[in-house]
N, C-alpha and C positions, 0 to 999 in steps of 0.2 A: 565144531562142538566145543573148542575149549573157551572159545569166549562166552557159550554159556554155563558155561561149570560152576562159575562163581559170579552171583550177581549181588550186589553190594543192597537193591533192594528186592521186593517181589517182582516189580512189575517197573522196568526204566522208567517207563514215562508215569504212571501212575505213582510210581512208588515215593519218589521224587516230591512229587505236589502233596502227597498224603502223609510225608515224614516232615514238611514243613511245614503243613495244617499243622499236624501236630506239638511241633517247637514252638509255633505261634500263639497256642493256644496254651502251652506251660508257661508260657511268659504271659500271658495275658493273667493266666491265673495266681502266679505268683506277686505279680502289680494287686490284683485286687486282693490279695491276702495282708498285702502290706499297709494299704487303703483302713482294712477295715482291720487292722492293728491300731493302727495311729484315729481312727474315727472312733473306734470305742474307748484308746485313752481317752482323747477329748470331752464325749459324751459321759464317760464313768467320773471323769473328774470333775464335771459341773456336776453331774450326779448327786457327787459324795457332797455338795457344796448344800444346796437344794435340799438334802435329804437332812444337815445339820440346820438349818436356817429353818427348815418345816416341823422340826423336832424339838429348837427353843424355842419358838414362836406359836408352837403349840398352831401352826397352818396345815393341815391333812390334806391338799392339792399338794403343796409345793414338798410336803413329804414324800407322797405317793411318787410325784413326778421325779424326784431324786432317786427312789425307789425303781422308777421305771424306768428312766437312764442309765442307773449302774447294770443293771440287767439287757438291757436293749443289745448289746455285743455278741451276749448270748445265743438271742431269740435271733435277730434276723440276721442272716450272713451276704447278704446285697446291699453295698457302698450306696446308693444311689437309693433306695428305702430307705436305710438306717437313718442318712442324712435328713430323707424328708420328715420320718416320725421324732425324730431327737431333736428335729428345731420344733416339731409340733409341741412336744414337752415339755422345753424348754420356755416356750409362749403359754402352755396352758395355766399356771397360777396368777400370769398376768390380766387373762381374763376371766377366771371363775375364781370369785371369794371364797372359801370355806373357813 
């Protein structure tokens, strides 16, 4: 009984695979936090670009869409949306006039 006295996790075998799920899966999260640090400078800073260029051009697309860039970091917190909708707004005053 004294090697079970003190068990380093719940369950050796289990505990083992389920304490490394877990490290794996802080790292995994902290990668995507960093992602989507660096993905919404990008996205905020054409943003602020767009939202000045829509503002003296008197262009209410390419406003809005600057509008909707600096925001974007905000709203969606998955790397892999943010990318697909922040190039969508980035393309939309190229194809609708206003």
């Amino acid at each position: 009984m004294v090697g079970k006295s003190f068990q380093p996790f719940l369950f050796d075998a289990h505990g083992i695979l389920v304490n490394r799920f877990i490290h794996t899966a802080q790292m995994d999260k902290s990668m995507g936090d960093t992602a989507t640090i660096m993905w919404g400078l990008v996205f905020g800073s054409i943003g602020v670009g767009y939202f000045i260029y829509g503002k003296k051009q008197k262009q209410g697309i390419a406003l809005f869409s600057g509008i909707a860039l600096c925001a974007l970091p905000y709203i969606v917190s998955n790397v892999l949306l943010m990318i697909i909708i922040g190039i969508a707004l980035m393309v939309l005053p190229f194809y609708i006039k206003y």
